[in-house]
N, C-alpha and C positions, 0 to 999 in steps of 0.2 A: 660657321658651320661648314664643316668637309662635301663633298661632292653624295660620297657614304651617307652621310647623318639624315641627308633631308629624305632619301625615298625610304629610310627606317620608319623616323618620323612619320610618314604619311600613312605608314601600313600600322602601326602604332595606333594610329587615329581613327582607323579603319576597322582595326579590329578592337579596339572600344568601345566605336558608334556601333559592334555588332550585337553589344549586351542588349541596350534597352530596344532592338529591333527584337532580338529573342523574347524578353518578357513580353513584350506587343504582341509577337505573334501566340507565345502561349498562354496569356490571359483570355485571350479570342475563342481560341481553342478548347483548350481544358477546361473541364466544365467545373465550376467550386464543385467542394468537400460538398455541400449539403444535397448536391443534386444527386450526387454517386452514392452517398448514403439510403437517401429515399427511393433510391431501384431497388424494386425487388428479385429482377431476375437476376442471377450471376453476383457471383465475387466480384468488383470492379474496382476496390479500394486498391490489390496489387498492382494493377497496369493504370492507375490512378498514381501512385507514389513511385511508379518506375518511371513515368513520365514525368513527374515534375524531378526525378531523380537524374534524367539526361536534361531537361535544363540547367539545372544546377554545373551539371559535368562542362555544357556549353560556354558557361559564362565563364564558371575557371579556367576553361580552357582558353576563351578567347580574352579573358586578362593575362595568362601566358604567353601567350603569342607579344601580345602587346610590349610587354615587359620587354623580352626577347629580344623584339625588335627595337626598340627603344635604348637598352643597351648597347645591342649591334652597333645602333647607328653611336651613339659615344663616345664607345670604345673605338670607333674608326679615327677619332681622332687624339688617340694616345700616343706616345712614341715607342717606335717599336724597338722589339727587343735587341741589346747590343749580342754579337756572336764575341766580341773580343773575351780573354778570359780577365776573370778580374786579379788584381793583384793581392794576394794573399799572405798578409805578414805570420811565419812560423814563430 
C-alpha cells in the first residue's frame, strides 16, 4: 500500500461509518408515518418525505465520497502516464 492509499482508505471508512450514524440519528428524530398521519393540524406528510428525502441524498452521498476516496487511494498506485510518443507503424 502507497503512502497515498492508506489516508484514502481511512476517509473511505469514515465516510461509510457515516451512513448507519445518519439512520441512528434519523430514526430518533423523524417521527413514523403513522404519527404524521394521526395529526390533525397541518399537512406534515411533505416535510415528512423531504426529510427522509435528504437522508436518503446523505447516504448516497456519503457512499460517494467513499468510493472516491477509495479509488483515489488505488489509483495512487498505478503507473503513471509515459510522455514518450508511441511508435506508430503507417
Amino acid at each position: 500500500m502507497s503512502r497515498n492509499a492508506v489516508p484514502s482508505t481511512i476517509i473511505a471508512l469514515i465516510a461509510l461509518a457515516c451512513v448507519p450514524v445518519l439512520w441512528w440519528f434519523a430514526t430518533d428524530a423523524i417521527p413514523p408515518l403513522t404519527v404524521i398521519e394521526a395529526q390533525s393540524a397541518g399537512n406534515r406528510l411533505g416535510p415528512w418525505m423531504f426529510t427522509w428525502a435528504l437522508v436518503l441524498v446523505g447516504c448516497v452521498s456519503a457512499l460517494g465520497v467513499a468510493w472516491l476516496a477509495y479509488s483515489s487511494g488505488r489509483m495512487s498506485d498505478a503507473a503513471p502516464l509515459s510522455t514518450k510518443p508511441r511508435n506508430e507503424h503507417v
